[in-house]
N, C-alpha and C positions, 0 to 999 in steps of 0.2 A: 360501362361501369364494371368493375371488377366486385369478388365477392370471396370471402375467407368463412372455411369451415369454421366450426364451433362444436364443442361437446354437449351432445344430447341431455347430459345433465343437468342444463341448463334450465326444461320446459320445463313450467309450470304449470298449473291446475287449475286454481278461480281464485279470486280478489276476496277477503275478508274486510269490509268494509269498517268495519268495529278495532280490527285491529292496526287498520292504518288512521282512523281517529285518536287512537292511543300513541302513535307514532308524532302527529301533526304535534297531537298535546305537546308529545317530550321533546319535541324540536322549537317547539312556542317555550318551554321551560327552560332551555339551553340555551336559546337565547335573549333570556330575562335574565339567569347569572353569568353570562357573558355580560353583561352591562353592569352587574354588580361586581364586576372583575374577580368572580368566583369562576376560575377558570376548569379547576379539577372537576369540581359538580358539573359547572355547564359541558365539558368534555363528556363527561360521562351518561349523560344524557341524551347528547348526542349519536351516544356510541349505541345507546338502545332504539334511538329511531331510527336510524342508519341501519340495525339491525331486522326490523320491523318491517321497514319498506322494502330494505332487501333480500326479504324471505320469499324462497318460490313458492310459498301458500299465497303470497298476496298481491301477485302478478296478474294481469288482467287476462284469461283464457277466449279471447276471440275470434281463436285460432291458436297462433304460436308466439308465447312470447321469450327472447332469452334476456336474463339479467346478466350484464353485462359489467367487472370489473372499472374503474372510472380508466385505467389507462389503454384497457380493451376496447371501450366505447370510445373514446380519443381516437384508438388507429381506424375505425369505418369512418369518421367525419372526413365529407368532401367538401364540406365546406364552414369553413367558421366564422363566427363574427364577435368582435371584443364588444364590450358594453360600454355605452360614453360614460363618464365620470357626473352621476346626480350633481347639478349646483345646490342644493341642498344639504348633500353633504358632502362638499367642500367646505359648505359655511361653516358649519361644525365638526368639520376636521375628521368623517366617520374615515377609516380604513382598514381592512381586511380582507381578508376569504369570504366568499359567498355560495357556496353550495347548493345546486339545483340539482332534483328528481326529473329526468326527462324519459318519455315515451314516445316513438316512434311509431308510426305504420309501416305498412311492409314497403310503401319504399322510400322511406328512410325520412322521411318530412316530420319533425316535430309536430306531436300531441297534445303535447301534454309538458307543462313544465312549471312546477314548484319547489321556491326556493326552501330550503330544511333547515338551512344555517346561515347566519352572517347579521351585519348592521342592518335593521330597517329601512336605514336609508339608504340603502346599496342593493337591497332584493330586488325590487323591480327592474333596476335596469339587466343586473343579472336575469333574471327570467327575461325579459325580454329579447335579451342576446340569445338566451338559449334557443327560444322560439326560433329565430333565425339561422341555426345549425342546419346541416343537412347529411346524409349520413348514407354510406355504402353498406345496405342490411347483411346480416350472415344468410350462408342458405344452407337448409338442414335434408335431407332427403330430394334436391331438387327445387324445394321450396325458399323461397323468401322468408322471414320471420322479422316480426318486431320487436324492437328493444329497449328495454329498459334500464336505465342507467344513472350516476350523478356526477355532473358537469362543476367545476371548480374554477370560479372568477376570482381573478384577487386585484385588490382595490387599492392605491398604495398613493400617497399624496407626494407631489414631485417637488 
C-alpha cells in the first residue's frame, strides 16, 4: 500500500457535537428547498453545513484526524464502488448529486458515512456505496491518520 504526505494543518482537536447538529439541521433544510426548487437558499445552506462539518473544531480527535479536500480524498481511495440506482427512484424520476460525509480509520475502511446532500430517495444507496470505499490513509510523522472527507455520487436517469 502506498501512502502520500499531507500538511499538518490539517489535525484537529475534538468533535463539537452541538455544532455538527446545527450542520445535520442545515443540510435537512437544503434539502427541503431543494424540493421546493429553491435552489439559491438550498445552496446556500448547504454551503454552511459543508462548512460546519468541515471545520477542524469538529473532527473527531481519537488520535489523528485530517480533513481531506473531496478531490484529495478521491486520490487515497483504493478502492471504489458506484451505488445501484434505488427502484424507488426511478419510479419517480429522482436524479442528482448526492453528497456523503465519510470517516475513516487509520486504515482507511469506512466509518462512518452520512449523506448532507441530494434526493431522499438517492441517500441511502449513496451512503451505502460510501460504506464500501476503501482508502490508502496519509501518514503524518510516521503515523497513519484518519480521514475525514465528502464523497459525491451522481444520479442521472438514462
Amino acid at each position: 500500500s502506498f501512502t502520500k504526505p499531507i500538511e499538518q494543518g490539517n489535525i484537529i482537536e475534538k468533535e463539537d457535537s452541538n455544532s455538527l447538529d446545527l450542520a445535520e439541521s442545515l443540510a435537512d433544510c437544503s434539502a427541503i428547498l431543494r424540493q421546493l426548487k429553491k435552489t439559491a437558499e438550498a445552496d446556500e445552506y448547504l454551503a454552511r453545513a459543508k462548512a460546519i462539518y468541515t471545520s477542524p473544531a469538529n473532527l473527531t480527535d481519537l488520535g489523528q484526524t485530517a480533513m481531506l479536500q473531496s478531490h484529495a480524498l478521491q486520490s487515497y481511495a483504493t478502492a471504489k464502488t458506484a451505488p445501484p440506482y434505488p427502484l424507488e427512484a426511478k419510479q419517480v424520476r429522482a436524479q442528482g448529486s448526492v453528497e456523503v460525509l465519510v470517516e475513516t480509520n487509520e486504515a482507511g475502511t469506512v466509518t462512518s458515512a452520512k449523506a448532507i446532500s441530494g434526493r431522499n430517495e438517492l441517500r441511502k444507496a449513496a451512503e451505502e456505496a460510501a460504506k464500501q470505499w476503501r482508502f490508502a490513509n496519509p501518514v503524518i510523522n510516521g503515523k497513519t491518520i484518519r480521514v475525514r472527507g465528502i464523497l459525491t455520487f451522481n444520479f442521472a436517469i438514462q
